[in-house]
MARZA-79294 format. One line per 10 residues: their letters; for each residue x, y, z of C-alpha. Coordinates in steps of 0.05 Angstrom, whole numbers, padded with zeros to 5 digits. Example, Ala and Ser with C-alpha at 12.3 -4.5 7.8 and 13.67 -1.06 7.14 Angstrom:
! residues 2
AS) 00246/-00090/00156 ~ 00273/-00021/00143 $
This chain:
! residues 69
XXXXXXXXXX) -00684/-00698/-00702 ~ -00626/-00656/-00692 ~ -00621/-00578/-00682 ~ -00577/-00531/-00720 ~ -00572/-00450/-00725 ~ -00572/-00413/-00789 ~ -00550/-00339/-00787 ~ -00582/-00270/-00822 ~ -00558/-00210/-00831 ~ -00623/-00150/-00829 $
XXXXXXXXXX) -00627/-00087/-00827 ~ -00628/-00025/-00867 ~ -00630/00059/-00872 ~ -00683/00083/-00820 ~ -00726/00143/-00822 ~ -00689/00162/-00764 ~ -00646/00165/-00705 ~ -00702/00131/-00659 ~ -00692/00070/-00711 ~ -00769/00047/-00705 $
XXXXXXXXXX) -00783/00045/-00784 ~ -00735/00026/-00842 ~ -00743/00081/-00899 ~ -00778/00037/-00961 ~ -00740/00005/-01006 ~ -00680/00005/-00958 ~ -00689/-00055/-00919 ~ -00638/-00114/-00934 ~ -00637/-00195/-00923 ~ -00579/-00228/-00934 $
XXXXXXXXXX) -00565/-00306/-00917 ~ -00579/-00362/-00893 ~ -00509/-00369/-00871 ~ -00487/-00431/-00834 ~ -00449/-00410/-00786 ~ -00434/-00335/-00739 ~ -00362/-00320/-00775 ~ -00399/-00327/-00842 ~ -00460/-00281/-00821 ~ -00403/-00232/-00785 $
XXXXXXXXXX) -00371/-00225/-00858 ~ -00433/-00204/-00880 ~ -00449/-00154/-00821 ~ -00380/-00123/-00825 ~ -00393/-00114/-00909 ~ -00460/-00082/-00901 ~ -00442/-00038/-00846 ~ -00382/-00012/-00883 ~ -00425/00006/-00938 ~ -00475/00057/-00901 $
XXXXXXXXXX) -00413/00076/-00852 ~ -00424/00143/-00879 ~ -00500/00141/-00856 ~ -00516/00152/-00782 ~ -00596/00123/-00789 ~ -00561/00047/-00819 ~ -00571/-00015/-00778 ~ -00555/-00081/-00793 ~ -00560/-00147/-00743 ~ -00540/-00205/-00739 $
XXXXXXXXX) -00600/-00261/-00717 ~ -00611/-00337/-00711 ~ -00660/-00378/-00722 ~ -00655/-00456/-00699 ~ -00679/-00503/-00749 ~ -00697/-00570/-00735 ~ -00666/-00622/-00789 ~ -00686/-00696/-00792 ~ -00647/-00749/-00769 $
């Protein structure tokens, strides 16, 4: 078996500035992507889009996956 990554983008608008609990209906998913520069793009989108909101938060995570041979 072989190992890859896959990237996500999370995050969303939080209750507040202590960032401990998204406001409902806020929260955001986006990927798989397959690599970091793909998942960056994504980042750098979002984040642009709440710029004007001081509680947003968006990360970038990866998860391994384990693909057969």
């Amino acid at each position: 078996m072989t190992m890859q990554k896959r990237y996500w983008v999370i995050g969303g608008d939080y209750a507040d500035m202590g960032f401990r609990q998204i406001r409902p209906g806020t929260h955001t998913i986006e990927g798989p992507f397959d690599n970091a520069q793909q998942a960056k793009a994504a980042w750098q989108n979002l984040s642009r889009q709440f710029s004007s909101s001081a509680t947003a938060r968006f990360a970038i995570t990866a998860e391994r996956v384990r693909l057969p041979a």
